[in-house]
N, C-alpha and C positions, 0 to 999 in steps of 0.2 A: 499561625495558619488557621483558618476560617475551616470551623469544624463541620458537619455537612448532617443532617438529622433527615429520618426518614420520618416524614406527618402524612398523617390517614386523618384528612375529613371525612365525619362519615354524614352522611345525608339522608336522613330516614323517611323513607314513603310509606303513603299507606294501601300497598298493593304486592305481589308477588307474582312471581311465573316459575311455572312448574320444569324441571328441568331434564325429565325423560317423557320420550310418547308413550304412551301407553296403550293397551290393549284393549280392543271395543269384540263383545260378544256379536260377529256377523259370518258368516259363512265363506266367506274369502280366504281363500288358499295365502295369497299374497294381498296387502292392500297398504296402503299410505294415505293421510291425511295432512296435507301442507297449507299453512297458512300464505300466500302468495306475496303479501307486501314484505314482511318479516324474512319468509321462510321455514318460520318456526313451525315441527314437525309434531302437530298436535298427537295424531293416532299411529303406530304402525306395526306390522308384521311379514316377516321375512321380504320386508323391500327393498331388499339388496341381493334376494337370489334369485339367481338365473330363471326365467320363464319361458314360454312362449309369450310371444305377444300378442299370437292370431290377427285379426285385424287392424289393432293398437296401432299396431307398426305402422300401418298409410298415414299415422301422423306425421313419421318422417319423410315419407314420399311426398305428403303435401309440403312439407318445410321446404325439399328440392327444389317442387316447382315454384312456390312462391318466393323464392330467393333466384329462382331464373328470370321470373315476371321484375323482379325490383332491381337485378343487373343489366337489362335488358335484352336476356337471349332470348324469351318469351313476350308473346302479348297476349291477353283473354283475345283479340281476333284471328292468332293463329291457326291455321288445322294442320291436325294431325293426322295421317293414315294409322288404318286401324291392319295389321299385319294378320297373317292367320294364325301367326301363332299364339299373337294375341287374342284370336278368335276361338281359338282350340282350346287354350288353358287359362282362359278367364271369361270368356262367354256363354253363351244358355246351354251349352253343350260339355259344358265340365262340369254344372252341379253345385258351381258355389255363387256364391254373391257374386252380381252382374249387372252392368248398365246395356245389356242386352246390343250390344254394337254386332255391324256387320261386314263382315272380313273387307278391304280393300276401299270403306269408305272415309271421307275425310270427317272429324271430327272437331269442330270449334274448342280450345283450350279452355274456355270459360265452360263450352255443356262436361267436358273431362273434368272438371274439377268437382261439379257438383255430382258427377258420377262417381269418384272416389270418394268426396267427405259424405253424400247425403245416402249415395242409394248402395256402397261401399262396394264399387266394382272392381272387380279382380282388372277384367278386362282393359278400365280405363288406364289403373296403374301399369299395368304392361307396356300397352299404348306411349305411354308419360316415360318409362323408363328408355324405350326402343329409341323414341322421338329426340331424349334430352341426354341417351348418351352412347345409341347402334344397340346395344344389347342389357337384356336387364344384367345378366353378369357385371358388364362395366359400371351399371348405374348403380348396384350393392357396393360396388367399390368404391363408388362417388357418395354413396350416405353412410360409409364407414367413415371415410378420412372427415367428409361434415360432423358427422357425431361426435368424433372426439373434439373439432375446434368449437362447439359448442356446449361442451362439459359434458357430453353421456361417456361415463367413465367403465361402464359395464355393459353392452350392448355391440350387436355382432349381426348385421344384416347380409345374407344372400339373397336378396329377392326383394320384390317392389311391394307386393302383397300381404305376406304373413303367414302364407299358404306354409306348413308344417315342414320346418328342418332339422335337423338335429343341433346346426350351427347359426340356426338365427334364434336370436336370442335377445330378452333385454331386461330390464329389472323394472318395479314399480317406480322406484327413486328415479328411475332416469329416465320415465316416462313422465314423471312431475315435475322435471325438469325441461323438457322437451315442451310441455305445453305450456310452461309460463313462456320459454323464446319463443312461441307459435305466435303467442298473445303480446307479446314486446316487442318484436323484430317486426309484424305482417298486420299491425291494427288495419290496413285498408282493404285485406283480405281477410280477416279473422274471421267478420259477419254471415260468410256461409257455413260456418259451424253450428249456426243456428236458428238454418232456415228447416224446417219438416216434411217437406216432399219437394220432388224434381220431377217433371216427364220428360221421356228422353223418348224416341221410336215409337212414341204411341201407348206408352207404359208411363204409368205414376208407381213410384216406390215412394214409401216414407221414410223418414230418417229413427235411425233403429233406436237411438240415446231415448229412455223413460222416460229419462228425468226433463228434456223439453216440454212432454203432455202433462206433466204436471203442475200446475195452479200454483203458483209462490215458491219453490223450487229455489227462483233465481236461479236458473240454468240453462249455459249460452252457450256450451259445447261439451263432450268434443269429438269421444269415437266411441264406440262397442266394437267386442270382440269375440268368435265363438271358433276353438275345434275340437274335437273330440278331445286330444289329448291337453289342449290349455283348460280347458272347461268355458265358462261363461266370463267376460270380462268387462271392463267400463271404466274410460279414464273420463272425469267430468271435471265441469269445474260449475261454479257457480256465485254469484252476487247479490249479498243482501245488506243493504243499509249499508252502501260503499263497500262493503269490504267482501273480497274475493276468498274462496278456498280451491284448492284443486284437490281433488280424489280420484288416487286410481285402486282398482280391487279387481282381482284376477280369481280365477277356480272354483267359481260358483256351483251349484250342481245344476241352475236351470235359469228360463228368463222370470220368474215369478221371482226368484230370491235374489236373482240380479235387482232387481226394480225395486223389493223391500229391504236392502240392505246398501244399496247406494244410496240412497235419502237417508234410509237410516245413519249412516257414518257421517253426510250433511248438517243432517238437523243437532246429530251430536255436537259438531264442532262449533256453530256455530252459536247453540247454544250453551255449553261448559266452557267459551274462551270470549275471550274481546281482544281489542289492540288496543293501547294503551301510549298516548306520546309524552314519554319522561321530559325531553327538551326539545326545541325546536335549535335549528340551524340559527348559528350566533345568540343562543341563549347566553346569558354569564352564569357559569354555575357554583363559581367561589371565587373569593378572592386569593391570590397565592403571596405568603410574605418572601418580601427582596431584603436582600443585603445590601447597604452603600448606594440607594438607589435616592433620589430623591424624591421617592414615596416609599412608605415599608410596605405598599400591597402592590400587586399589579391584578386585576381581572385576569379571569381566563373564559372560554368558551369551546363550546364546540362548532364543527364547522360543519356538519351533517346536523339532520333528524334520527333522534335516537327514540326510536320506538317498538316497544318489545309486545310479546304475546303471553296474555295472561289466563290462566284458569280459573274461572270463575269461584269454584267450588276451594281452591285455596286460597285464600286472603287471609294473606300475615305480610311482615315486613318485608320489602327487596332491599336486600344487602347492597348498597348504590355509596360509592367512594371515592375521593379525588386522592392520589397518594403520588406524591414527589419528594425528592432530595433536597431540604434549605434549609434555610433560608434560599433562595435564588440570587447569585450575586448580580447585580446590577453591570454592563448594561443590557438589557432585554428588546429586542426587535419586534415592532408590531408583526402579528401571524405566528412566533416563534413556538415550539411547541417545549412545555418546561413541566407538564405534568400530564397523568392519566385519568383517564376517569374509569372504575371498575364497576360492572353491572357485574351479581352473582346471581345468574337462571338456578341455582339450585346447589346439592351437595360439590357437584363436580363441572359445573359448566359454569364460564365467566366469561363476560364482554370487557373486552377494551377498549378502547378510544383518548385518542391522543386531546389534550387540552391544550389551547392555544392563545397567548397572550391576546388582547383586545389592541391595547395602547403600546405604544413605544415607552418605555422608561430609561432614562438617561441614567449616568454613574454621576454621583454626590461628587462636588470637589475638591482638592487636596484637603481644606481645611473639613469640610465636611466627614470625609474619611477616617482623618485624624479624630476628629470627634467620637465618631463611632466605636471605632476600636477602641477607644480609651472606655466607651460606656457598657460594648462588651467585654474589656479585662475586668472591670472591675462590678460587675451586674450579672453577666453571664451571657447566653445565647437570648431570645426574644423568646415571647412561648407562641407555641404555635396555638392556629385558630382551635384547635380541637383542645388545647392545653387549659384556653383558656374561658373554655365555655364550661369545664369543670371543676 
């Protein structure tokens, strides 16, 4: 019986990534730094408890509508009537953020959109809830059951707004989640996240995000947030030299340290990390030895891009290894998956990935076979590649 040997090639780089996020000295109650291609969660603190969201939350209110716009219950030529009640508890007469609308008139979908992402109207989101589901009650219900089929696993909406509940609720984590599907799902609407003023009724508002007026930023989106009890907030994201990060930070004490400590958590990330691509999709990244096969190797590959997130400031080896059970006995099916490849992020965290034959490899013939096993009784097993490179 053909004995079966567990071989680790190991593949040495000359790079690493750091394997917990770490803590950045900024005034954020809550905040998170996520690399976007990866995932990889550069900075964070408490982003996974519960918060307010204050205005954050119309991010999901925009996901609603632009996922009504792309099934087609919506069109940007639609209009909406603007209800009074919408006029009452989100217009110039309640005191908060307002696209200044006027009870009973009809309002174009496209000017409601940029009154919710740019000039951050209580009013328009009312408007938006009433319109896309009779009452904002039912329409908290309609961005519950969405939030969960889009991975917010922490997060609990009453209300279209953000306006202060005890039971609306969401986390940083699932707010950085939230705005990478904002950004993957809605590219044909994303671009108003990053436009800086709207006039609506005779009024210009600017869009509240700092980080737009800022000079080299790279910053295309997304919301601010402000209530007394959330404090100050800001989910952004931003691109520089290709590559994206999203940042959200919650509980500021003011807008001055909103503005110095969002860039700040930016400029960090961008500069203490890179992305780094180990292998491209059908790289071969070893050869794997077969049994009885009529070759003793077969390639393998990956069938993804495997590309991780690295810390600058650590540069030492990544633990990166192909590890399977073989010899492989022959015969093998092109695509077949017959080993792993293991990325170690760190003490405790490891990538896997499946490795995938290239070629088809046939079984040796009776005589063939006969051969072998007489070279393994009397030779022993083959050595493996890692055996034999020492």
């Amino acid at each position: 019986m053909m004995r079966l040997f567990r071989f680790i090639i190991f593949l040495y780089l000359p790079f690493s990534i750091c394997a917990h996020a770490v803590e950045i000295d900024i005034n954020a109650r809550e905040y998170i730094l996520v690399d976007f291609l990866t995932e990889h969660v550069l900075a964070a603190k408490n982003e996974n408890q519960r918060m307010p969201p204050s205005s954050m939350s119309k991010l999901m209110t925009t996901y609603m509508v632009f996922d009504a716009l792309k099934s087609g219950r919506l069109s940007l030529d639609d209009e909406l009537e603007v209800s009074v009640n919408a006029w009452r508890r989100g217009g110039a007469a309640s005191g908060g953020s307002t696209m200044f609308l006027e009870p009973g008139s009809s309002v174009k979908v496209e000017d409601l959109l940029r009154g919710v992402i740019i000039q951050s109207g209580n009013d328009a989101c009312i408007v938006f809830a009433e319109g896309l589901s009779g009452t904002e009650g039912s329409f908290a219900e309609a961005m519950n059951a969405k939030s969960k089929m889009i991975g917010l696993t922490n997060s609990n909406f009453t209300n279209s707004t953000g306006l202060p509940d005890p039971q609306h609720y969401m986390t940083a984590h699932d707010l950085a989640i939230l705005s990478k599907r904002l950004i993957l799902d809605f590219p044909e609407f994303y671009e108003l996240y990053s436009e800086t003023s709207f006039t609506y009724n005779g009024i210009t508002q600017g869009n509240r995000n700092p980080l737009l007026y800022r000079v080299g930023s790279g910053a295309d989106g997304l919301k601010t947030g402000y209530t007394s009890n959330a404090g100050y907030g800001l989910t952004a994201t931003s691109i520089r030299n290709g590559r994206r990060l999203i940042m959200v930070a919650n509980g500021m004490d003011n807008i001055r340290v909103r503005d110095q400590d969002s860039i700040k958590i930016l400029d960090w990330g961008f500069r203490e990390s890179l992305n780094k691509t180990l292998f491209n999709a059908g790289d071969i990244v070893t050869n794997i030895e077969m049994w009885l096969g009529e070759s003793t190797t077969v390639p393998v590959a990956v069938q993804e891009d495997v590309i991780i997130t690295i810390p600058r400031s650590l540069v030492q080896n990544l633990d990166v290894k192909v590890v399977y059970d073989g010899p492989i006995p022959a015969p093998i099916t092109k695509g077949e998956a017959i080993a792993t490849l293991e990325v170690r992020f760190g003490k405790d965290d490891l990538l896997t990935l499946p490795l995938h034959s290239t070629t088809k490899a046939d079984r040796l013939g009776f005589f063939g076979r006969l051969l072998a096993a007489a070279t393994y009784f009397i030779f022993g097993p083959p050595l493996s590649v890692a055996e034999q490179l020492n």
